[in-house]
BADREN-887220 format. One line per field, with one value per residue (C-alpha): residue in three letters; x, y, z. Coordinates in pm, 1 decimal. Layout:
<sites>
res: ALA|... $
u: X|... $
v: Y|... $
w: Z|... $
</sites>
This chain:
<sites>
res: UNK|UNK|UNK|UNK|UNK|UNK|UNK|UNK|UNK|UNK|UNK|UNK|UNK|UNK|UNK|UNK|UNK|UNK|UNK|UNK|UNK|UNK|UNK|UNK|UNK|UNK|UNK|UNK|UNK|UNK|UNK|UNK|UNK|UNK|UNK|UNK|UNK|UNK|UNK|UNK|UNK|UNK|UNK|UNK|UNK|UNK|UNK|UNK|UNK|UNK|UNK|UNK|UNK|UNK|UNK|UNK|UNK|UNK|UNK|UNK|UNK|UNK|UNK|UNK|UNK|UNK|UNK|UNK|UNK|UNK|UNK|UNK|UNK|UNK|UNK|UNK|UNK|UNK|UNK|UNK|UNK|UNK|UNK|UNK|UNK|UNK|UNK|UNK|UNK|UNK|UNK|UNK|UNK|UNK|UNK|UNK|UNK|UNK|UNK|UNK|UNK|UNK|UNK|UNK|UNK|UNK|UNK|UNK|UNK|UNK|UNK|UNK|UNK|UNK|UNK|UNK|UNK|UNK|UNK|UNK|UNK|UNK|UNK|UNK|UNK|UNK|UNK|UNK|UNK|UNK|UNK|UNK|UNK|UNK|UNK|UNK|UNK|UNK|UNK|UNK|UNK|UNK|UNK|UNK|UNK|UNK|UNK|UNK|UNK|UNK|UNK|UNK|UNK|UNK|UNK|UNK|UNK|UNK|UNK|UNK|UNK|UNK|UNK|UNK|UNK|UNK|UNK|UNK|UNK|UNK|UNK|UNK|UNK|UNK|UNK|UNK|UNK|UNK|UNK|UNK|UNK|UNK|UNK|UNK|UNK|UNK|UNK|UNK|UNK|UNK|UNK|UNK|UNK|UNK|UNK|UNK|UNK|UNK|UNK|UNK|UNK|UNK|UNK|UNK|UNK|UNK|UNK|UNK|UNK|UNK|UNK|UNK|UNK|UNK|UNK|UNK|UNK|UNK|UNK|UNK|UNK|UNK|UNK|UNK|UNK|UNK|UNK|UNK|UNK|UNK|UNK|UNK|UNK|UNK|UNK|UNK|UNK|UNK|UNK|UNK|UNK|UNK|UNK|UNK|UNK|UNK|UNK|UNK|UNK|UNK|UNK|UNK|UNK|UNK|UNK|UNK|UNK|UNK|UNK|UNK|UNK|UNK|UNK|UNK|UNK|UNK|UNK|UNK|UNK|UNK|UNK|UNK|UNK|UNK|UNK|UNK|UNK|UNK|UNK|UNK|UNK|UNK|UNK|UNK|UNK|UNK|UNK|UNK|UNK|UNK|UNK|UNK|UNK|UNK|UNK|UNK|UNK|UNK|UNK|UNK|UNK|UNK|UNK|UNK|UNK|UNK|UNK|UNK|UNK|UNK|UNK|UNK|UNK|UNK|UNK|UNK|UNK|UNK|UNK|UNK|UNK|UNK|UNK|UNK|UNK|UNK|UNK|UNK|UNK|UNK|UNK|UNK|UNK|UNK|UNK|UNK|UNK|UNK|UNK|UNK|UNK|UNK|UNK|UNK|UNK|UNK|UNK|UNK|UNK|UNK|UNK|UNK|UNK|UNK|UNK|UNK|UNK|UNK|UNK|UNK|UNK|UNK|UNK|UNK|UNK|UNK|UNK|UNK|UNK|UNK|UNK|UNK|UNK|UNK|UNK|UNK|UNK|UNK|UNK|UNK|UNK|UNK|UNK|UNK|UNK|UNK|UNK|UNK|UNK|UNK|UNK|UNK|UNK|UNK|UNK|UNK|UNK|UNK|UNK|UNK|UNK|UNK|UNK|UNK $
u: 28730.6|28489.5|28236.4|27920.3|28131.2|28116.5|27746.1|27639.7|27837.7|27644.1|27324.0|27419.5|27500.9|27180.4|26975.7|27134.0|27132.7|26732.3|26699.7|26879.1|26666.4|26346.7|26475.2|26569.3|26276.3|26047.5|26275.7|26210.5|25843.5|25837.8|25975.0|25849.8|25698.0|25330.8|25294.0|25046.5|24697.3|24527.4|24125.0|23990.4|23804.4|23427.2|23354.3|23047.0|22860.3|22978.3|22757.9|22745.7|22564.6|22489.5|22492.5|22151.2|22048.1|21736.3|21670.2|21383.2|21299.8|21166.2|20940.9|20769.2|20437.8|20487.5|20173.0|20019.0|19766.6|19586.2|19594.9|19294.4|19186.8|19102.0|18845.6|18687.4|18350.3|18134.5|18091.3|17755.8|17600.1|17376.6|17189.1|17081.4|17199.8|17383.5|17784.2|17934.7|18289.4|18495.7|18922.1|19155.1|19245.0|18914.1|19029.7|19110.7|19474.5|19391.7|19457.5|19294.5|19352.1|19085.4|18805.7|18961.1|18703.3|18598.6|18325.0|18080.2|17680.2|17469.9|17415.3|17175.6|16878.3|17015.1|17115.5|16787.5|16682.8|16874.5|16728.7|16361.9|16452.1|16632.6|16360.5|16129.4|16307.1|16329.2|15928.4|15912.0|16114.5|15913.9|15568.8|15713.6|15812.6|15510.1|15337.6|15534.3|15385.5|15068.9|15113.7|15217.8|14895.5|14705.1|14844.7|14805.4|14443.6|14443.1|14568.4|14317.3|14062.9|14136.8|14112.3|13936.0|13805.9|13971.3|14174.5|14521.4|14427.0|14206.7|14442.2|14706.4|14438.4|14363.7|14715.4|14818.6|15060.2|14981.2|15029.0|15358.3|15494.8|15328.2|15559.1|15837.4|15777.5|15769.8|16078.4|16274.1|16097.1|16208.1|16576.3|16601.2|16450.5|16747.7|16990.8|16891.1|16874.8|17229.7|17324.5|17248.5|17415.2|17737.8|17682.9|17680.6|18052.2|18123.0|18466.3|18671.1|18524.7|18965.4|19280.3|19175.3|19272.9|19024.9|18946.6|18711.0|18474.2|18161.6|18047.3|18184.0|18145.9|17787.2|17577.9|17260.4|17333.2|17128.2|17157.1|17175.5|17425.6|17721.8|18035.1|18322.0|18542.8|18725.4|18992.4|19175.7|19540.1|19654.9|19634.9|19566.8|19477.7|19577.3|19366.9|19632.5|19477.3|19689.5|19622.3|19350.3|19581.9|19821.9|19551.3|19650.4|20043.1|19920.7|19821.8|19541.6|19598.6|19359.4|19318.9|19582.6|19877.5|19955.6|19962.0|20179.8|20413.0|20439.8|20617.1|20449.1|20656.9|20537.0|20737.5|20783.2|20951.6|21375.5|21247.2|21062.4|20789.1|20840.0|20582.1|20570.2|20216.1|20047.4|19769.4|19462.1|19229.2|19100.0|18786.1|18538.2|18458.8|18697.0|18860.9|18597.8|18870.1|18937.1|18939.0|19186.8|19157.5|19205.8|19392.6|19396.9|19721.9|19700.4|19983.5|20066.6|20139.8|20093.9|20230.9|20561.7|20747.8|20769.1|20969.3|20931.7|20651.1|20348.6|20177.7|19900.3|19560.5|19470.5|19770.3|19946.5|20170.4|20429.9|20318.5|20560.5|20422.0|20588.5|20418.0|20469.7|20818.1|20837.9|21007.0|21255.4|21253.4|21516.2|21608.4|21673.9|21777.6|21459.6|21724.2|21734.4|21348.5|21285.7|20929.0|20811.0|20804.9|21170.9|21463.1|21802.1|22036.9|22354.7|22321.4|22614.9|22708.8|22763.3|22455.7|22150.5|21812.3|21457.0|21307.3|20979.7|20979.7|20691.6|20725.4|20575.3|20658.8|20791.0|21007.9|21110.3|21501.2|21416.3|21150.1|21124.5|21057.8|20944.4|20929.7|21116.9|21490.1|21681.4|21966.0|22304.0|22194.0|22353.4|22107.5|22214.9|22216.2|22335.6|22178.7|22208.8|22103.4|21927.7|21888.8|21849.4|21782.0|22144.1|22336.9|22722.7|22806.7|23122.5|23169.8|23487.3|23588.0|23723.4|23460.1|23557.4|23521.0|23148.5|23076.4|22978.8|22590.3|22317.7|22203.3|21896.2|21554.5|21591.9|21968.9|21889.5|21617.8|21857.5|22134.7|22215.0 $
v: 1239.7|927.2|919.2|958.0|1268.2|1440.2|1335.0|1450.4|1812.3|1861.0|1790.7|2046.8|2327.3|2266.0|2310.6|2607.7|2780.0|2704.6|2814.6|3148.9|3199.8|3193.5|3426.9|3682.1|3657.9|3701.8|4006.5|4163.1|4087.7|4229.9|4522.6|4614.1|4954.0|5042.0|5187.9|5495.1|5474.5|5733.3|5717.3|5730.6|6021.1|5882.0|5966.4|6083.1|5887.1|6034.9|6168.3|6456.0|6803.3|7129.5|7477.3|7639.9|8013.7|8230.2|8371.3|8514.7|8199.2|8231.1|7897.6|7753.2|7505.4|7204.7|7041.8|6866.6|7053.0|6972.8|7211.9|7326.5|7589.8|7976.2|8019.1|7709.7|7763.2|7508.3|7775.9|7770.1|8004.8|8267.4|8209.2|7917.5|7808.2|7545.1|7594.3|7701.8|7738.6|7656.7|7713.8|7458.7|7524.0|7379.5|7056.5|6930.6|7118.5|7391.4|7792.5|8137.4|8450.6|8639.2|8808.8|8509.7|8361.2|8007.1|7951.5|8089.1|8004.8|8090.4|8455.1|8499.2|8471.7|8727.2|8967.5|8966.5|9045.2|9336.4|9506.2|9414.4|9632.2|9887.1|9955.9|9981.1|10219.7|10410.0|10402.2|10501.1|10827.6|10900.6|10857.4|11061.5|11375.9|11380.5|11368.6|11693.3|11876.5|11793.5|11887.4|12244.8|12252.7|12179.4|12407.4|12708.7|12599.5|12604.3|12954.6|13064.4|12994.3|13256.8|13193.2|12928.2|12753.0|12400.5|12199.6|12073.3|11768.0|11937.4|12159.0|11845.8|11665.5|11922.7|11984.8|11597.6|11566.7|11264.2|11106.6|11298.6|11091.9|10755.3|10800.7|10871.6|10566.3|10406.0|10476.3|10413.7|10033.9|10023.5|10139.7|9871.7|9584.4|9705.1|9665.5|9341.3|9226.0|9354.1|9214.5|8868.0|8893.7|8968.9|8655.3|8412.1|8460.6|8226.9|8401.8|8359.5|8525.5|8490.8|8337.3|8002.0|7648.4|7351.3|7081.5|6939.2|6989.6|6861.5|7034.9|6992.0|7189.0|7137.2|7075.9|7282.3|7392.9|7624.4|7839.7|7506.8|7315.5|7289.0|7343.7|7310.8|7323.6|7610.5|7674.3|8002.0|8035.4|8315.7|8151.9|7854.1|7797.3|7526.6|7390.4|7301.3|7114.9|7254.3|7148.7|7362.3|7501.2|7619.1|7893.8|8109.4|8126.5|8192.5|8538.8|8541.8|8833.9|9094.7|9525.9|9549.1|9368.1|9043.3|8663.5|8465.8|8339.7|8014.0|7803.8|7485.3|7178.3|6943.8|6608.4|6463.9|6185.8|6240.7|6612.6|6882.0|7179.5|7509.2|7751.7|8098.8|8154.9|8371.4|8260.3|8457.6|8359.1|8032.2|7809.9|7801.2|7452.3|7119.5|6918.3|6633.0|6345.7|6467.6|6711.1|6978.6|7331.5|7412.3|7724.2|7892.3|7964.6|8128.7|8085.0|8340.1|8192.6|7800.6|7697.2|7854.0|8027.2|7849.1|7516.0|7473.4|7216.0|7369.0|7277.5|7003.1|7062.7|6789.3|6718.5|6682.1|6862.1|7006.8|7320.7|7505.9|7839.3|8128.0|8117.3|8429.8|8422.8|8279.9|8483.2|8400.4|8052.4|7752.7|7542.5|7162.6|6885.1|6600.1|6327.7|6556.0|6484.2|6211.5|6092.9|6322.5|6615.0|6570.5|6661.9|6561.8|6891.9|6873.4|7180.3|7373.6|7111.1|6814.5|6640.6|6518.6|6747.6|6602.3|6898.0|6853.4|7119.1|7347.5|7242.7|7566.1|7429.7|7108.8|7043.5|6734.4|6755.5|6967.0|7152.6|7530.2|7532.8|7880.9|7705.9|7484.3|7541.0|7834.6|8031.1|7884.0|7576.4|7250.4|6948.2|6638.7|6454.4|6129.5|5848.4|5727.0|5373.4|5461.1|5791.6|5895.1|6246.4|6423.9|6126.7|6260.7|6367.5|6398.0|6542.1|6421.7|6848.6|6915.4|7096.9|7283.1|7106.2|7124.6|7269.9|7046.0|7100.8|7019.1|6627.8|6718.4|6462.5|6292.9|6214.4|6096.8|5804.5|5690.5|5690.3|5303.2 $
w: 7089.9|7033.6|6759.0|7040.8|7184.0|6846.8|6818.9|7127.3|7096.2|6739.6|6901.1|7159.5|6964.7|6735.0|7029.2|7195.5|6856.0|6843.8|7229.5|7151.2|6828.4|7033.9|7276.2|7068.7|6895.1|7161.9|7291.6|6959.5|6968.1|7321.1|7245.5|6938.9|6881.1|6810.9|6444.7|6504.8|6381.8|6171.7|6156.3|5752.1|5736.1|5651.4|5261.7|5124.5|4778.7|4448.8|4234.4|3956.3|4013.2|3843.3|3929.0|3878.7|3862.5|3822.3|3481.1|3211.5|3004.0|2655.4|2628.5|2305.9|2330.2|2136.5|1944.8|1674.4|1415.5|1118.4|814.2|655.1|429.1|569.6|263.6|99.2|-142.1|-334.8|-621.9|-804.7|-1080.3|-985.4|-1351.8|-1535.0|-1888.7|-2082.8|-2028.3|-2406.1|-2277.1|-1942.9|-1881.5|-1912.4|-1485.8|-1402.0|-1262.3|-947.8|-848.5|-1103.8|-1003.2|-1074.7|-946.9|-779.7|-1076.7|-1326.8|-1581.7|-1474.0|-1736.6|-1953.5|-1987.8|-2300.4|-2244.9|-2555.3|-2363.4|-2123.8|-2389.5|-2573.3|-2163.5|-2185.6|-2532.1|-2419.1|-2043.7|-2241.6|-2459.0|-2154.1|-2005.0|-2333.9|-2330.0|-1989.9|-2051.2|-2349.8|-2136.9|-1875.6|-2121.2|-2257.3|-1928.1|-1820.1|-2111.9|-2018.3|-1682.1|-1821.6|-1951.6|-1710.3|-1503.8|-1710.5|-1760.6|-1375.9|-1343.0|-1643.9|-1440.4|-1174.2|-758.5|-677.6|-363.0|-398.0|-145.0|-244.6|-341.1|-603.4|-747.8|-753.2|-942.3|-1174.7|-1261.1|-1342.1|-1075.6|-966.0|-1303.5|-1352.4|-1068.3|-1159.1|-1494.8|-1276.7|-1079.7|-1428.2|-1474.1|-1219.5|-1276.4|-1596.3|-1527.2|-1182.7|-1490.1|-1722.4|-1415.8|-1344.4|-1703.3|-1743.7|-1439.5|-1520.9|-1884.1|-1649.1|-1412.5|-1716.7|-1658.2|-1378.4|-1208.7|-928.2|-584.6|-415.8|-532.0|-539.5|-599.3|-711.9|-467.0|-702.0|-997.1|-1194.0|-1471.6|-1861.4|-2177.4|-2281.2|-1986.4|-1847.2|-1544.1|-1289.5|-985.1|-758.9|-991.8|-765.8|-1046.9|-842.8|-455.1|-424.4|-146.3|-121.1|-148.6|-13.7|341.6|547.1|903.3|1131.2|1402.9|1710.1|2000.2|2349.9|2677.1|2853.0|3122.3|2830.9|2739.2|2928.0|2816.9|2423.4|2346.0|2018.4|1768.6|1864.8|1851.7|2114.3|1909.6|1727.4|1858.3|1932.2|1642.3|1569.7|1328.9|1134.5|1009.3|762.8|761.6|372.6|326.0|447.1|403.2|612.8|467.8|724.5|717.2|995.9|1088.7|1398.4|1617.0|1560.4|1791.5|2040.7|1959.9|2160.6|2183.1|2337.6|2100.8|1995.3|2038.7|2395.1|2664.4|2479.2|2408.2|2004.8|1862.9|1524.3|1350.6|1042.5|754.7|455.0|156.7|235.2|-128.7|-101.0|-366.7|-710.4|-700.2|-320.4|-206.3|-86.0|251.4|162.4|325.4|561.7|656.3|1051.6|1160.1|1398.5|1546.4|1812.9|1982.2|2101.1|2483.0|2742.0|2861.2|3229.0|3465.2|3753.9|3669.0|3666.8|3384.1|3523.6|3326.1|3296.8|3447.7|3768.8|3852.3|4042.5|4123.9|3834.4|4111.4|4299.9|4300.3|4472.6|4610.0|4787.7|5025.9|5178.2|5411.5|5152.8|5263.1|5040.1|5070.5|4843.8|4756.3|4593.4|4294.8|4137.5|3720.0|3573.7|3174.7|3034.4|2818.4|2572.8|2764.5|3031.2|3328.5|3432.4|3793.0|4019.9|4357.0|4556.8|4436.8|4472.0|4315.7|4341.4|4458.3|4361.1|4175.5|4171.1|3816.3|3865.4|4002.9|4405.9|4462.5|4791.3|4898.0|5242.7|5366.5|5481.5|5364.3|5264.2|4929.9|4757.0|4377.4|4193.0|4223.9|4569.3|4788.0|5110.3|5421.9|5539.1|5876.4|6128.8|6109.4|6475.9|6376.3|6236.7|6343.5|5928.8|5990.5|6347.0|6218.9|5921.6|6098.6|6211.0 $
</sites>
């Protein structure tokens, strides 16, 4: 066989092989079977949600107060006199229990007071003896002198009766003087009127003093109030100690520093007036004991603090997270069919994490917690915990304007 025989058979067979290729391909493609197609089933957004239930809530009032004292004096002598002696506590931060010597006036003119009204009263019961006797005369003078047509005013007269009960009279002056005299020796012993601590003080050993010398600032210790400013609408949640029971309790915290003061107190009653700096109602705690036992540090007067409230308990209400609320006053639920309701919520008491609501939500109910990028009224919703398959609900007029 020549050279362009061989040729021409190679080029043959190359082409037939390519022919036959194509054909079998294309009786492959042609009869090639249909893989079956299975629709994805449409999912739903993910988000996160909570069970929520109905229950008794105990709520406190949060709020800021200002301590000040239940009992505060400026204490001034009720005589005049030059101070001969005053304690060593009579300084600003010094103590004294109630009845407690706080200093001592000059009481010689007072005692010399008392020996002048003692010896009037002596005078007056001496004057008043010897009137008796003559009384006792006159009357049996009187009754000498047999029946006699006189009116009662005569016979009185006659018999000194009259003058019997002018000394009387005299007497009982002279004994109200010596009361009075030894009354005022007692006062020129300033004391403590309640167990007391000084605010402030300006008298020294030495100086005259009188009934409108103001010695000293005297706040009692045995209790302080604080003055809590509460929303007005809060009122009504705080019960004020009264015949029927106690208040409310509350507890006061005093920040210090890295440290905290707690004090227990009980509200005793409401002011009747706004809060100057704004339109807030103002309660009054009271607090036993506002120094604390010895080594603890007491509760300073003036000071701000952190007052929480025992409020009425709120019944049949629902605790929900603050990052459920949306809008302030909504809230996202995924109802029994997987699909997104916006409820708008009644908040009957805030909170700092949390809101108790009484209307709008129910028991059982489902509240959405995370965030949706754009929510739409009976959009699908899917939690990462399988949920059973939702019943096919009636297209409802929301899902019918935002569907596409």
């Amino acid at each position: 066989m020549s050279k362009r025989s061989e040729r021409r058979l190679k080029w043959g067979l190359s082409i037939g092989v390519i022919v036959a290729s194509i054909v079998i391909a294309g009786v492959l493609v042609a009869t090639k079977q249909e893989p079956p197609r299975a629709e994805k089933p449409l999912e739903g957004t993910l988000v996160e949600v909570i069970q929520i239930d109905t229950s008794r809530h105990a709520v406190d009032l949060h709020a800021k107060g200002t301590v000040v004292p239940a009992m505060e004096v400026m204490l001034q002598p009720e005589v005049g006199g030059r101070v001969t002696w005053q304690s060593g506590e009579l300084v600003p931060g010094g103590r004294f229990k109630k009845d407690q010597p706080i200093l001592k006036v000059d009481p010689r003119d007072y005692k010399l007071a008392v020996e002048s009204a003692k010896s009037q009263v002596r005078s007056a019961r001496l004057e008043l003896t010897l009137e008796r006797r003559r009384g006792e005369v006159a009357k049996r003078e009187w009754e000498s002198f047999g029946k006699m047509d006189a009116t009662d005013e005569q016979r009185a007269l006659a018999q000194r009766e009259p003058q019997l009960e002018a000394m009387r009279l005299a007497l009982r002056a002279a004994q109200s003087s010596l009361d009075k005299a030894a009354l005022d020796l007692k006062r020129t012993t300033l004391r403590a009127p309640f167990n007391a601590m000084v605010v402030t003080e300006s008298v020294d050993p030495g100086q005259l003093i009188s009934p409108q010398t103001t010695v000293a600032r005297l706040v009692g210790t045995d209790e302080y109030h604080v003055q809590v400013s509460v929303p007005v609408a809060s009122l009504r949640t705080i019960r004020a100690r009264s015949e029927d029971g106690p208040g409310s309790p509350a507890s006061i915290v005093q920040r210090v520093g890295q440290g905290t003061i707690e004090r227990q107190g009980e509200v005793i009653r409401q002011l009747p007036d706004l809060d100057p700096g704004g339109a807030m109602a103002r309660i009054l705690v009271r607090i036993e004991k506002p120094l604390g036992k010895k080594g603890e540090l007491p509760l300073l007067l003036g000071s701000f603090v952190d007052v929480a409230t025992e409020a009425q308990p709120i019944n049949d209400a629902i605790r929900v997270p603050r990052v459920a609320l949306r809008n302030g006053r909504n809230v996202y639920v995924m109802n029994a069919q997987n699909l997104l309701e916006i409820r708008e919520v009644d908040i009957a008491w805030s909170e700092p994490d949390s809101v108790l609501v009484t209307g709008g939500l129910g028991p059982n109910e489902r509240v959405v917690i995370s965030r949706i990028a754009t929510p739409i009224p009976n959009m699908l919703l899917r939690t990462a915990q399988p949920t059973p398959k939702p019943s096919e609900p009636e297209p409802s007029e929301p899902a019918a304007q935002a569907a596409p």
